[in-house]
C-alpha positions in Angstrom: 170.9 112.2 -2.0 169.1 111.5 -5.3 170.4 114.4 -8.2 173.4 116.8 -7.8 173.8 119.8 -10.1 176.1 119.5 -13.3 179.3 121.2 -13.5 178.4 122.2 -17.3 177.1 125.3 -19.0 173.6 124.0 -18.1 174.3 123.4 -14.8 171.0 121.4 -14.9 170.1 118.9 -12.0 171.2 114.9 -13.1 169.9 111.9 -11.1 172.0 109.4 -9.5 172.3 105.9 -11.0 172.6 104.5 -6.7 171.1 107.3 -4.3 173.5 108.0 -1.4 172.2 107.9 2.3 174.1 110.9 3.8 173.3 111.5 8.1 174.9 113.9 9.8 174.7 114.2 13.9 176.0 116.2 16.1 176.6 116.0 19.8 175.7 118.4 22.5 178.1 121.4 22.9 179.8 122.1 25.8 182.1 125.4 26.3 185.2 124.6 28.2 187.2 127.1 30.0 190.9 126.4 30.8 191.7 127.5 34.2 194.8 129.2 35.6 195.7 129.0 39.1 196.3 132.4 40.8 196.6 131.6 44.6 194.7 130.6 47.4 191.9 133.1 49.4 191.0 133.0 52.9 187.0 132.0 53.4 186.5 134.4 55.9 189.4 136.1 58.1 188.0 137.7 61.5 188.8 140.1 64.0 189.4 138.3 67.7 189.5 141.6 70.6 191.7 140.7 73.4 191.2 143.0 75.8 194.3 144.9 78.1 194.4 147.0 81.0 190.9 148.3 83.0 191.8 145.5 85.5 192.2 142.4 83.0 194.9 139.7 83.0 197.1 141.4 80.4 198.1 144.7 81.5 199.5 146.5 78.3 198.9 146.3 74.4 201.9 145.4 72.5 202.0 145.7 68.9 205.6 146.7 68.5 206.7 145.3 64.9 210.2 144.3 66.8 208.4 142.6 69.5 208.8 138.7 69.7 205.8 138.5 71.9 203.2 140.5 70.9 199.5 140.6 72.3 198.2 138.9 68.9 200.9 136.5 68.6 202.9 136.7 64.8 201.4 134.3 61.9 204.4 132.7 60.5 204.6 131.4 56.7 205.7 127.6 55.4 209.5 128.2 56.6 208.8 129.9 60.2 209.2 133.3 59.3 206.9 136.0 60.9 204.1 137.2 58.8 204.7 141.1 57.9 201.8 143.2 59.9 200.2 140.1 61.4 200.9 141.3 64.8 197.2 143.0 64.6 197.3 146.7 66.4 196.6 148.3 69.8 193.5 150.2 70.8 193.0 152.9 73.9 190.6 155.4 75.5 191.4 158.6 74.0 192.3 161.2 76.6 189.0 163.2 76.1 186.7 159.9 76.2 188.5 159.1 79.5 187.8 162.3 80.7 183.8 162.7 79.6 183.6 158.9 80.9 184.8 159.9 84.4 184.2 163.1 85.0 180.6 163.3 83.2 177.6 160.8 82.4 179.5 159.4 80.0 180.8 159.6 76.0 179.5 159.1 72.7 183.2 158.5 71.4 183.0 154.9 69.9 186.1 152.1 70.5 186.7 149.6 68.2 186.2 146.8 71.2 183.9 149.2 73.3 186.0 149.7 75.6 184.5 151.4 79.1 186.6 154.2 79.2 185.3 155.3 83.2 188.4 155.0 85.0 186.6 154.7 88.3 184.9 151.5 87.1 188.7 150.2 86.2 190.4 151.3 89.5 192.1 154.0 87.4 194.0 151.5 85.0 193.7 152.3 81.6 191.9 149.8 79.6 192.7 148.7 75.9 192.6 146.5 73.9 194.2 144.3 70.9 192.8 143.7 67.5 193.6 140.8 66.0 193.0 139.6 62.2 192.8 135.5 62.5 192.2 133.4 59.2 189.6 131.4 59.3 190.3 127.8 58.0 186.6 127.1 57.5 186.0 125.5 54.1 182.5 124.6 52.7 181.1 122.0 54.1 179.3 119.1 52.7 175.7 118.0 53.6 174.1 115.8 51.2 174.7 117.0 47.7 175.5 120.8 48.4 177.8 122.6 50.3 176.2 124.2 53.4 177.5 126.4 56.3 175.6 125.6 59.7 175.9 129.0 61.2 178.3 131.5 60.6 181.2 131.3 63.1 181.7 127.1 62.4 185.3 126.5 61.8 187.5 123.5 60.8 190.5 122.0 59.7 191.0 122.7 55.9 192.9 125.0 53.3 191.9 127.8 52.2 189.6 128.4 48.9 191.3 128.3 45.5 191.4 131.2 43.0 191.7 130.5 39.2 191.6 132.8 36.3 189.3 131.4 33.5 190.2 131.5 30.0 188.4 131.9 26.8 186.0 129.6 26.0 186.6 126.0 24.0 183.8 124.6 22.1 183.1 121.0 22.2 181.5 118.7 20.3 181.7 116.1 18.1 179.9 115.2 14.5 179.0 112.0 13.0 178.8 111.6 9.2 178.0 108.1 7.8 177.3 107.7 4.1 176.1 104.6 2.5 174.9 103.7 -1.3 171.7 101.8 -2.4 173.8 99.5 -4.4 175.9 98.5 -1.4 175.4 97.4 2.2 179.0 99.1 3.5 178.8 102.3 5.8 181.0 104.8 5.3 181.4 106.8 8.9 183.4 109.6 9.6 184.2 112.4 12.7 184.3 115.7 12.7 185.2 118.5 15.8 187.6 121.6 16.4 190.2 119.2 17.0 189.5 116.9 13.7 187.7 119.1 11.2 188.3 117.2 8.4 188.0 113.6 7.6 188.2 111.0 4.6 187.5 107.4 4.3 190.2 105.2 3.7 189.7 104.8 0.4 189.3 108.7 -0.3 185.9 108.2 -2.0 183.8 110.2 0.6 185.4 112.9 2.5 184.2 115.7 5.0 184.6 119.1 6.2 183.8 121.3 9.3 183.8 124.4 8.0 182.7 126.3 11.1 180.1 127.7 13.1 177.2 129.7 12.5 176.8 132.2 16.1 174.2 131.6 17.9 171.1 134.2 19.3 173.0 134.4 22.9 176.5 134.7 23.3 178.4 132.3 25.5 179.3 133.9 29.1 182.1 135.8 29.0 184.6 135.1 32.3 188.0 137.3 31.6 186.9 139.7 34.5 186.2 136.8 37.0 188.0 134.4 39.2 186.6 131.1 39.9 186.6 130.5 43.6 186.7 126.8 44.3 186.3 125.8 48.2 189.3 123.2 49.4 187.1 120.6 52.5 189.7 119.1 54.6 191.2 116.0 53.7 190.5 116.2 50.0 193.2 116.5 47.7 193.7 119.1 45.2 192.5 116.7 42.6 189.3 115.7 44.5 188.4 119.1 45.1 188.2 120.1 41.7 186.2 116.7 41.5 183.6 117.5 43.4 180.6 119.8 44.3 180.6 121.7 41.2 177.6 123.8 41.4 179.0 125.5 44.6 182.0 127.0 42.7 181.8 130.9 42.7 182.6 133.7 40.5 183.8 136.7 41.8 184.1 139.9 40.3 187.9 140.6 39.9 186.7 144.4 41.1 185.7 142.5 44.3 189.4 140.8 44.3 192.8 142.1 46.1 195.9 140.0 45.2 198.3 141.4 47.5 196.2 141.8 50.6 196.5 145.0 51.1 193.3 146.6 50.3 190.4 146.6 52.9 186.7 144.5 52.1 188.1 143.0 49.6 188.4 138.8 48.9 192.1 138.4 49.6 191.9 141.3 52.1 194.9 140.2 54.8 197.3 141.4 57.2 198.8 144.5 55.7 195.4 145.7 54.4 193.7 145.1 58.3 197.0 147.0 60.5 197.9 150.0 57.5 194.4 150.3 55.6 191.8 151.6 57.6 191.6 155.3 58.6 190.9 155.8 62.4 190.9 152.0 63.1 190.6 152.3 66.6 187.6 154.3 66.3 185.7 152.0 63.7 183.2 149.0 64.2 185.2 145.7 65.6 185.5 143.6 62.1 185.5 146.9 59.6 187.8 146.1 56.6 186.6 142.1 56.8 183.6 142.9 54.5 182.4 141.1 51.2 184.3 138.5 51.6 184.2 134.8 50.3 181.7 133.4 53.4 179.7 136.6 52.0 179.0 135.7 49.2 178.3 132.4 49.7 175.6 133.2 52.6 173.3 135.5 50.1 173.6 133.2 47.0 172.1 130.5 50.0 170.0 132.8 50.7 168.6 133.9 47.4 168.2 130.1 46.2 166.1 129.7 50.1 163.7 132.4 48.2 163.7 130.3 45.2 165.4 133.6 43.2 168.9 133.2 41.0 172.1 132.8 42.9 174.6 135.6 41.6 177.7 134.2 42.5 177.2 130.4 42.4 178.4 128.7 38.7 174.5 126.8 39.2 173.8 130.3 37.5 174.9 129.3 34.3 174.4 125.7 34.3 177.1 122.9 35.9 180.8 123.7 36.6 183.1 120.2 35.0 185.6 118.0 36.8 189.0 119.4 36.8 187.9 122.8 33.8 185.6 124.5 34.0 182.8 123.6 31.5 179.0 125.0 30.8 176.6 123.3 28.2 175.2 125.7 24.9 171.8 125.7 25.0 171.1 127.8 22.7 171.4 126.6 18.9 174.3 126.3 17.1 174.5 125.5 13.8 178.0 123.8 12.1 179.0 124.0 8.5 180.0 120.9 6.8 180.7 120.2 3.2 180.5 116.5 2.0 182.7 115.5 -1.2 182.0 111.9 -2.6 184.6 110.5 -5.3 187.0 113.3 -4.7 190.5 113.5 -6.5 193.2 111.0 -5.2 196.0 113.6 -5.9 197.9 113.5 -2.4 200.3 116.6 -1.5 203.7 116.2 -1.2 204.6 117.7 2.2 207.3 117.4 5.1 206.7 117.5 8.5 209.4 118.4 11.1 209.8 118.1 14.5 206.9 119.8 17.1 208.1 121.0 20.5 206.9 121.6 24.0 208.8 122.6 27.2 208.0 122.0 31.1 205.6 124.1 32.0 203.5 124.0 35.3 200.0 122.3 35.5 197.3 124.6 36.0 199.2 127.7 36.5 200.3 128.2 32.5 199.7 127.5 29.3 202.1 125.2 27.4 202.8 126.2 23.8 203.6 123.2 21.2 205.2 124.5 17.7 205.2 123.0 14.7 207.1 123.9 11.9 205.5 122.5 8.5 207.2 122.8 4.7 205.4 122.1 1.4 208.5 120.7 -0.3 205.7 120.2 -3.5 205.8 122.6 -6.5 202.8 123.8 -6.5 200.4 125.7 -3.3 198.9 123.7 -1.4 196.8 123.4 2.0 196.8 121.6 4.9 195.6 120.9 8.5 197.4 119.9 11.8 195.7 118.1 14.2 197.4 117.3 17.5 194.8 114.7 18.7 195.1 110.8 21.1 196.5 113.1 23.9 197.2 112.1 27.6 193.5 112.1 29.4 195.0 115.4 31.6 195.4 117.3 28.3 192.3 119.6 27.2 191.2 118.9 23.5 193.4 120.9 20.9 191.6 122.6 18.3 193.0 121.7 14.6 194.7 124.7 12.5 194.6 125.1 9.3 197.2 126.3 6.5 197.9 127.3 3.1 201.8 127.3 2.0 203.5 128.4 -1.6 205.2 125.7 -3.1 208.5 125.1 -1.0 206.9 127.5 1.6 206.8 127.0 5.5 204.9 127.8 8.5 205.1 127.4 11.6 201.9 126.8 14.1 201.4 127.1 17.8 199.3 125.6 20.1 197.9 126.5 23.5 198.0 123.6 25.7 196.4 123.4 28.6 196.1 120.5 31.7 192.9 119.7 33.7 195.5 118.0 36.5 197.6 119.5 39.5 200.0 116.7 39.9 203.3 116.4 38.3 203.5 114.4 35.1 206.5 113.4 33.4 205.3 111.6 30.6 202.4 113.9 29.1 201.8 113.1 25.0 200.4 114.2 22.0 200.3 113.0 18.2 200.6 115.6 15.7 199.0 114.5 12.1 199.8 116.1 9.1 196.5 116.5 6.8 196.2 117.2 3.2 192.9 118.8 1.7 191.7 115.1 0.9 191.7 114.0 4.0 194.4 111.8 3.7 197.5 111.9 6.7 200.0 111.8 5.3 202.8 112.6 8.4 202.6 111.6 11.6 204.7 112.6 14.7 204.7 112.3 18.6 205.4 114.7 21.0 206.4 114.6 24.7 206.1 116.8 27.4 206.7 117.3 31.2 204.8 119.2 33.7 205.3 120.4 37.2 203.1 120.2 40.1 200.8 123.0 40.6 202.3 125.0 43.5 198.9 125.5 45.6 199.8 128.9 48.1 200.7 127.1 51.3 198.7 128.6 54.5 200.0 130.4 57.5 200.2 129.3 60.7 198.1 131.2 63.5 199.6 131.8 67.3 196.9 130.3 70.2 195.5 133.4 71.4 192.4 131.1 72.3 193.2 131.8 76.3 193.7 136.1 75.7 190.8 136.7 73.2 187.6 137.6 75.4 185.3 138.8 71.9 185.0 136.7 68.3 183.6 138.5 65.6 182.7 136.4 62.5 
């Protein structure tokens, strides 16, 4: 910087008497998306047909809700209790396929576990069958860097997928301002970001501001009618798994989503939804209702990638998911505003800062809110930032708000905050800075917060009907 413009009536450019080396840098940008757990979804539930009557082992269907024996068996939930509907239903030869099957060449009347409905071939015992809706504990598995699925029907030991909403978008980065005169050998650096957007030296003589961003010619992905689908391997903790294996996290449509599993081809499609929510189930294909779900979805982004075409589903669509947020790099440009003031006043505000507070909230399922109540106890207006910055390493960044108050005037500012950790944490921290409009802090306070474990949905627990089922469909 050699000249600046005068601030006189000529406004005519003046030279410098020592020319000021001014860089600015900025890092890449990343968009980070706070995630809130939902619950967990089943990667593939299945129909297993156990089949009755017609001269096999079991004689008779039971699907009676009373029943403590039923032909499926009952799921049962964490504290024992049966699982509403998970008893599966019963299936039998209508009277008029029994009767074109035996008396005639045969019937075009389809079962749901193709039954033979020829009462000659069962020695005049009537043959059913039970339909039974099993949860699949098969969980991605890993061969060398991605997850793959050898086959279709592999299962093993695990916990279910993980749903999460996905908040707006963050932006961040970080800029790097360093000044230094001819006459002098001293650097003067300072750091900008959302969370710090304006900065001074110590001495107030150079000071900076981040004014904003310019938008760019593509807008950032827009997630609010998604759920991110993160797979849970055996053994891993809930920590690991949002660790690990990034570019196989999914997004699903929330359209293709059912929270209470009760509607049919659906992710999150259960019990209720498989016994009460088809029409004619005993006359539909075996595993009708079990469509698009989680292992679908998966299997054509694999095989769209095999093709060398763009996976739909997979987060690899829009670059790299991030360990415990979700977080996609900008590639496309985008410009930030900054305004650099050298030998600016040294008139500091007069300003008090009370107390910021934050309740227990629980990790990954809410948002925190931390409020802080500021007072310009000065005589004259004046503006402000608060940063809440040197937070614990679970807490996401917290972008900076700004304020301008009348003289004896108060505000009071809230801030979302958000934890990249499951686990219980009893001593979570922030420092809240006070800010006046020369950069200059000039109130400080800590803040202290608690969180709760993230209460991951727990998993059912199946009845062996391993010995009863004679057909698996996957």
């Amino acid at each position: 910087m050699h000249n600046v413009r005068g601030a006189d009536s000529t406004c005519q450019c003046r030279d410098l008497a020592q020319a000021l080396n001014v860089t600015i840098t900025k890092s890449a940008v990343y968009a980070s998306y706070p995630l809130i757990y939902q619950q967990a979804f089943n990667y593939q539930p299945y129909e297993a047909i156990i089949r009755t009557g017609g001269g096999n082992p079991i004689t008779s269907c039971n699907d009676d809700p009373l029943s403590t024996t039923p032909t499926c068996g009952w799921a049962t939930d964490a504290s024992g209790s049966n699982v509403y509907a998970s008893q599966g239903f019963c299936c039998s030869c209508t009277s008029s396929a029994l009767a074109a099957a035996t008396l005639t060449s045969g019937t075009n009347q389809q079962t749901r576990a193709n039954l033979n409905c020829d009462l000659l071939n069962s020695w005049f015992h009537l043959p059913g069958s039970a339909s039974c809706l099993r949860m699949d504990p098969l969980n991605y598995q890993v061969r060398g860097t991605l997850f793959t699925i050898p086959g279709t029907a592999v299962r093993a030991e695990g916990t279910p997928p993980h749903g999460y909403l996905v908040d707006a978008a963050r932006l961040a980065f970080d800029i790097y301002v360093t000044v230094q005169s001819n006459a002098s050998s001293a650097v003067q650096a300072l750091h900008l970001g959302p969370t710090e957007p304006f900065s001074a030296t110590p001495d107030a003589m150079v000071s900076a501001q981040l004014l904003g961003d310019l938008s760019s010619y593509s807008a950032m992905p827009d997630f609010s009618s998604f759920y991110l689908m993160i797979p849970s391997p055996a053994g891993m903790t809930p920590q690991q798994v949002l660790q690990s294996n990034t570019d196989r996290w999914m997004m699903i449509p929330s359209s293709g989503v059912d929270l209470t599993g009760t509607v049919c081809n659906k992710v999150g499609t259960s019990y209720t939804a498989f016994r009460y929510g088809q029409t004619s189930a005993c006359q539909q294909p075996q595993g009708s209702c079990l469509g698009n779900q989680l292992a679908d979805y998966y299997n054509a982004d694999i095989a769209r990638i095999g093709q060398g075409t763009t996976p739909i589903s997979f987060v690899s669509r829009w670059g790299a998911g991030g360990s415990l947020y979700f977080g996609l790099p900008v590639t496309s440009i985008l410009n930030s505003l900054v305004t650099l003031s050298v030998d600016a006043s040294t008139v500091a505000l007069v300003c008090q800062f009370n107390n910021a507070t934050c309740g227990v909230f629980q990790a990954l399922t809410q948002r925190g809110y931390l409020t802080a109540t500021v007072q310009n106890t000065g005589a004259v207006a004046s503006g402000y930032y608060v940063e809440v910055t040197n937070c614990s390493s679970t807490v996401l960044p917290v972008s900076a708000q700004y304020t301008a108050l009348v003289a004896q005037g108060t505000a009071s500012l809230t801030f979302d905050i958000f934890l990249t950790s499951s686990v219980a944490d009893q001593g979570l921290g922030c420092v809240v800075s006070l800010v006046n409009t020369l950069g200059a802090i000039t109130d400080v306070y800590g803040v202290s917060f608690a969180a709760n474990a993230t209460a991951f949905t727990p998993t059912v627990a199946q009845s062996d009907i391993s010995s009863k089922a004679l057909a698996f469909l996957s």
